[in-house]
C-alpha positions in Angstrom: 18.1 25.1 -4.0 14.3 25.3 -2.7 12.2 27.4 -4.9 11.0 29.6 -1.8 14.9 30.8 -1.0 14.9 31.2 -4.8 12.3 33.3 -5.0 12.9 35.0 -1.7 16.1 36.5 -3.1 14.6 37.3 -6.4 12.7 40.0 -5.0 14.9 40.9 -2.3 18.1 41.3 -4.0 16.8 41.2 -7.9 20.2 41.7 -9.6 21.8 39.0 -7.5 23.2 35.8 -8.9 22.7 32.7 -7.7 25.0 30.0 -6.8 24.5 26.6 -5.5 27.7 24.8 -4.0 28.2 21.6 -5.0 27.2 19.8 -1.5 23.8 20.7 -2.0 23.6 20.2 -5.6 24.7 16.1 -4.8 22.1 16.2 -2.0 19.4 17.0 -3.9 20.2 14.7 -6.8 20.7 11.9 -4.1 17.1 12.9 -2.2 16.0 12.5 -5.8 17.0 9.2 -6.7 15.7 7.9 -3.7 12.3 9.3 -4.1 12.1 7.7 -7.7 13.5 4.3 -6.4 10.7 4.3 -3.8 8.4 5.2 -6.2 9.3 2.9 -8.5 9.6 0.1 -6.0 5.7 0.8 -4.8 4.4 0.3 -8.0 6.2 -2.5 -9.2 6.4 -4.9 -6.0 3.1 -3.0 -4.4 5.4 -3.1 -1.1 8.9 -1.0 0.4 12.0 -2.0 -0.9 14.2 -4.4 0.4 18.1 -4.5 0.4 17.8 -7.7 -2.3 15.6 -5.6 -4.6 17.6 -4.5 -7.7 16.7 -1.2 -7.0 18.5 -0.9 -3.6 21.4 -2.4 -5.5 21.5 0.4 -8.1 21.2 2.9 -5.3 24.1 1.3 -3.4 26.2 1.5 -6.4 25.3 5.2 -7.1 25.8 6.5 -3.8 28.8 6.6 -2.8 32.2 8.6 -3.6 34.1 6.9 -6.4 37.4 7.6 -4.0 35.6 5.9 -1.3 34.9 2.3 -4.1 37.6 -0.8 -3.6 39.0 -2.1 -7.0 36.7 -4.6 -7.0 33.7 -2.4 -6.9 34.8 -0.7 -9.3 34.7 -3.4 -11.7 31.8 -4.7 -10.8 30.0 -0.7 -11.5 31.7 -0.7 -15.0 34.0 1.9 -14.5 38.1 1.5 -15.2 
């Protein structure tokens, strides 16, 4: 949740409780993640990422619903 609707219905409606829906909760995490692999990727390799960077690997792996992961990819993540 941005801080500004936060904050806009802190003041507005002060006895209200706040609830984030899990859609946005994933999206920010994922917008997150992304801005630390970037990061990370400028100042290690001084460049962008490319798809054979381990980074973008990590992210692939990460991503994605586990429903959505063939057998094999699951193996290959670690996960039974």
């Amino acid at each position: 949740m941005s801080t500004s609707y936060r904050a806009a219905v802190g003041t507005s409606v002060p006895h209200a409780t706040i609830v984030v829906d899990h859609f946005h909760v994933v999206q920010l995490a994922n917008k997150m993640l992304s801005t630390v692999r970037r990061r990370t990727t400028a100042t290690l390799r001084s460049r962008r990422g490319r798809a054979t960077d381990s980074e973008w690997r990590t992210r692939c792996r990460l991503l994605p619903n586990r429903e959505d992961l063939a057998e094999k990819q699951l193996r290959r993540c670690g996960t039974p």
